[in-house]
N, C-alpha and C positions, 0 to 999 in steps of 0.2 A: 528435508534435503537429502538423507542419508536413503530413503527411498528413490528419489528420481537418480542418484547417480548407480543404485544396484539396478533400476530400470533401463538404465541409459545404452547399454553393448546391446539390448534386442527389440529398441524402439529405432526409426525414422529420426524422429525427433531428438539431438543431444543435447545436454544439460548442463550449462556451463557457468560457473558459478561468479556470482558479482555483487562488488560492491561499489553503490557511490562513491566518490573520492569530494567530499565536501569543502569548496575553497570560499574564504571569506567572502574577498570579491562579487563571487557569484552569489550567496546569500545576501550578500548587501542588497543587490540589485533587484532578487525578486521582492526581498522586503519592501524596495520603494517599489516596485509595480503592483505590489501586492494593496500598498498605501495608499497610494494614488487611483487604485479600483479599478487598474488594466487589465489585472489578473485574477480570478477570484477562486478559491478554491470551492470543491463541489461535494456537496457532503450529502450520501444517499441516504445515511438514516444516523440514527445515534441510538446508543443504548447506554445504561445505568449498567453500573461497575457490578454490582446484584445481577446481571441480565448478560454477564460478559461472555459466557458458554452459546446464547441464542446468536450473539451478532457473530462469532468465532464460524458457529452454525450455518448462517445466511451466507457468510465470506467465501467457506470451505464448496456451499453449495453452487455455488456461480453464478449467485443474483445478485451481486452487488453491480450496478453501473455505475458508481463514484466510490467516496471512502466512508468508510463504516467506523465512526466514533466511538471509544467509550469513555462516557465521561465519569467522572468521579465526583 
């Protein structure tokens, strides 16, 4: 992050920092769509907690097209 904002005064592109704001509510609800299998999450690969520098690796590179797991 501390690199995109020293890049940020001589790129196009600015960098403006965010965070979700998580409200019960709205996790309640993805939970029931998520349970009910309206919504389903999309998982591109998974790696072992051992392997967590490779998936870090594939993330950084820009091949992931979903989310990249590691599991333990």
């Amino acid at each position: 992050m501390l690199k995109a904002f020293a890049w940020s005064p001589f790129l196009k592109q600015k960098f403006k920092f965010f965070i979700a704001k998580m409200k019960r509510d709205d996790l309640m609800t993805l939970s029931s769509l998520m349970g009910a299998g309206t919504v389903t999450p999309v998982i591109d690969r998974r790696y072992p907690l051992n392997e967590a520098a490779a998936g870090i690796a594939y993330v950084e590179g820009g091949h992931a097209r979903a989310k990249v797991v590691i599991t333990m």
